[in-house]
N, C-alpha and C positions, 0 to 999 in steps of 0.2 A: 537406542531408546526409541519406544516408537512414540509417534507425533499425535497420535487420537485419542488417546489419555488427557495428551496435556490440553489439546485442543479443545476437547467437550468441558477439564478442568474450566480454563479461562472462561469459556463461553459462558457457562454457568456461573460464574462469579461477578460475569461482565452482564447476565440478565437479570439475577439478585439486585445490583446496586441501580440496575435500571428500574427496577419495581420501587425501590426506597427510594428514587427518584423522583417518581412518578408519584408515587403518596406524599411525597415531603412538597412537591408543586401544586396537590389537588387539596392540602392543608393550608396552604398561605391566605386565598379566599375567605376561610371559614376563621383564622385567627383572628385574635381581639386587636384592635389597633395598636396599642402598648406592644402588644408581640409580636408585631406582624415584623419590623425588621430582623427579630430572632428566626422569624419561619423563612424569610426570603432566604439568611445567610445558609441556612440548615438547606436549601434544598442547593442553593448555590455549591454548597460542599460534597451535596451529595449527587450534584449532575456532575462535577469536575471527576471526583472517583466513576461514576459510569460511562463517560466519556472516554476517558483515559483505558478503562478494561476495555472498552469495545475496539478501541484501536491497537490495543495491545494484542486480541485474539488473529487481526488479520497483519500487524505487524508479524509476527510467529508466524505465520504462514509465509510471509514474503522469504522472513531468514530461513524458515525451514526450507522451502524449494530453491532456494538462491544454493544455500550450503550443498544441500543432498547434489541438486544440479550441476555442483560444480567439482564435486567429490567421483562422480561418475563419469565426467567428460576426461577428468585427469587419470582417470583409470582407463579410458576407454584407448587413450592418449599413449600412454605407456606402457601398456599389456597390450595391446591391441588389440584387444576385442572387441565385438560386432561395433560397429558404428549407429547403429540401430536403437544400442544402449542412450548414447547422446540424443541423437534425434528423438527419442519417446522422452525424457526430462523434460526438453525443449516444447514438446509439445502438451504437457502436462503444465508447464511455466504459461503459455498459452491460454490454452483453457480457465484457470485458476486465477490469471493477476487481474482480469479487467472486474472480478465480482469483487473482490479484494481492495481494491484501487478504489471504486466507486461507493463501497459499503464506508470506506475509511472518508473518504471525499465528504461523501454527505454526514457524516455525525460530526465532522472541522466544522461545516457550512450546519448545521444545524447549534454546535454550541458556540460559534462564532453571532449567531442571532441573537444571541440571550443577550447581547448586550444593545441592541438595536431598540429595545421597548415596546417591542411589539409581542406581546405573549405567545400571541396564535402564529405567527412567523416563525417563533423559535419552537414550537411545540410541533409545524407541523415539518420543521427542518431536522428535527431529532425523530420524528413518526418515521419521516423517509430513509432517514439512518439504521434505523432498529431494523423497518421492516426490509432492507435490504440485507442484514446484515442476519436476519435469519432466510431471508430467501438465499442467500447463498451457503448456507450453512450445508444440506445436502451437496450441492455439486463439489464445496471442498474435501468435506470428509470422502466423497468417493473418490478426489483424485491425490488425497493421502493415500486411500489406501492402493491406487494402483501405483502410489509410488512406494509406497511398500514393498509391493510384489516387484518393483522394479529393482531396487536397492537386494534385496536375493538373488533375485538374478543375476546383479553383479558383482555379487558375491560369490556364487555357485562358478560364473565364470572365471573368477579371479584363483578361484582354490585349483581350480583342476585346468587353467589356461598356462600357457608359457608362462616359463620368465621371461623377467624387462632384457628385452634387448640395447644396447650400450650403457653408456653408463648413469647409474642411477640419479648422479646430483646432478643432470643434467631436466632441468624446467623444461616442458613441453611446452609449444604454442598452445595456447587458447583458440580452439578453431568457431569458438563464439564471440572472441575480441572485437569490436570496433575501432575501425579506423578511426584516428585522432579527430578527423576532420565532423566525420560524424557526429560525435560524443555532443564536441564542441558547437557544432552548428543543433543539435539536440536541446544544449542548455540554453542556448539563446534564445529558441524559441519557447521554452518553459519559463524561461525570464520574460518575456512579450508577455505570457498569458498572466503570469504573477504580478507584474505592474498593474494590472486593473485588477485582481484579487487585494494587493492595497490600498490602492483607491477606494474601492468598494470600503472597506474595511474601517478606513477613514470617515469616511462620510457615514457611512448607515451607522455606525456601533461608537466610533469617536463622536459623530455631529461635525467634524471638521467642515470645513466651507470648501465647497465644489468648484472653486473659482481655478486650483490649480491643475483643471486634468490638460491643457495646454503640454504642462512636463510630464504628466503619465505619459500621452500619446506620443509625447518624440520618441519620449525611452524605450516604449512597444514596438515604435515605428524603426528606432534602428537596428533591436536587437533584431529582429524581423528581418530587416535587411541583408544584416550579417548573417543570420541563420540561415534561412534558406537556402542561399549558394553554398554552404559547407556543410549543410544537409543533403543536399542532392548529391555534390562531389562525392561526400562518402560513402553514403546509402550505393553507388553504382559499386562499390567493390566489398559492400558487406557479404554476397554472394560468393565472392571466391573467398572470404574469409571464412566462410562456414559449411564450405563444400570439403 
């Protein structure tokens, strides 16, 4: 199946529901007061549906290069052909997750405002989502499609390359695998940064009382601790794990 159908699909159904979005927030103003709690839920409902597409578009991009990415390394693994094939996924996965990452980042932190009270807060937090999320829109679809061209390739390979050598229900390494320690000292430090996206969360959009960030910052401060040394341990042999 190829992925630029579905992707320009979503994109477009994730821009639609952000237009009715957009008109159902620039209608609340103008409504009668009698109605105005009908206008707020209507647009509430209809930021939650554009919110949701927009994450869904680069969500599909993660699964998409994750899968293809991982489908090619196991071919490359067991057939053994070019190694080249791996390292071009790899560097397509590159290019591709940080626009991805950060499109998806900012439209959480923009519909995560809407609850803060601040209009122009949340409006200019969903601005910076949208327009990230079509600034990235050219560099993914180009590196759909050289994954496109890539996935033929290893196909073309695969038709006219050896057969598997030993035996087939034998699972190859992952030469993209992460050491335990890695992984591990990785989550820690995504847990550090996540204890103050709670906090935040709390206080701007709950109202909760600020008095507790004393226990956020221990929790930062040990996962932090822990992480680091089992980030670094690892990270020194991610290298021959993917050589």
């Amino acid at each position: 199946m190829r992925m630029i159908p579905v992707y320009l699909g979503l994109l477009l159904a994730a821009l639609i529901a952000s237009a009715f979005a957009l008109a159902s927030a620039l209608a609340v103003p103008a409504a009668e007061p009698a109605l105005r709690g009908d206008a707020v839920q209507r647009h509430q409902l209809l930021g939650l549906v554009a919110s949701v597409l927009l994450l869904v578009v680069q969500s599909a991009v993660f699964v998409y290069f994750l899968g293809t990415g991982k489908a090619i390394k196991v071919a490359v693994e067991r057939r053994h052909l070019d190694p080249q094939l791996a390292r071009e996924t790899r560097r397509l996965k590159g290019k591709t997750f940080p626009f991805a990452t950060f499109s998806a980042l900012a439209v959480v932190v923009g519909s995560v405002l809407a609850g803060s009270g601040s209009p122009s807060a949340h409006a200019i937090g969903i601005g910076i989502g949208l327009g990230l999320t079509l600034l990235a829109v050219p560099f993914e679809i180009r590196s759909l499609r050289a994954n496109a061209r890539l996935m033929d390739r290893t196909a073309l390979a695969l038709e006219s390359g050896a057969p598997q050598e030993g035996p087939a229900e034998v699972e190859p390494a992952d030469p993209d695998a992460a050491p335990p320690a890695f992984v591990a000292g990785r989550l820690c430090l995504v847990a550090a940064g996540s204890a103050w996206l709670v906090f935040a969360y709390r206080v701007i959009v709950m109202r909760a009382s600020a008095e507790s960030w004393p226990a956020y910052l221990a929790v930062s401060a040990v996962a932090t601790l822990v992480g680091i040394p089992l980030y670094r341990a690892g990270r020194r042999r991610v290298p021959s794990a993917r050589s």
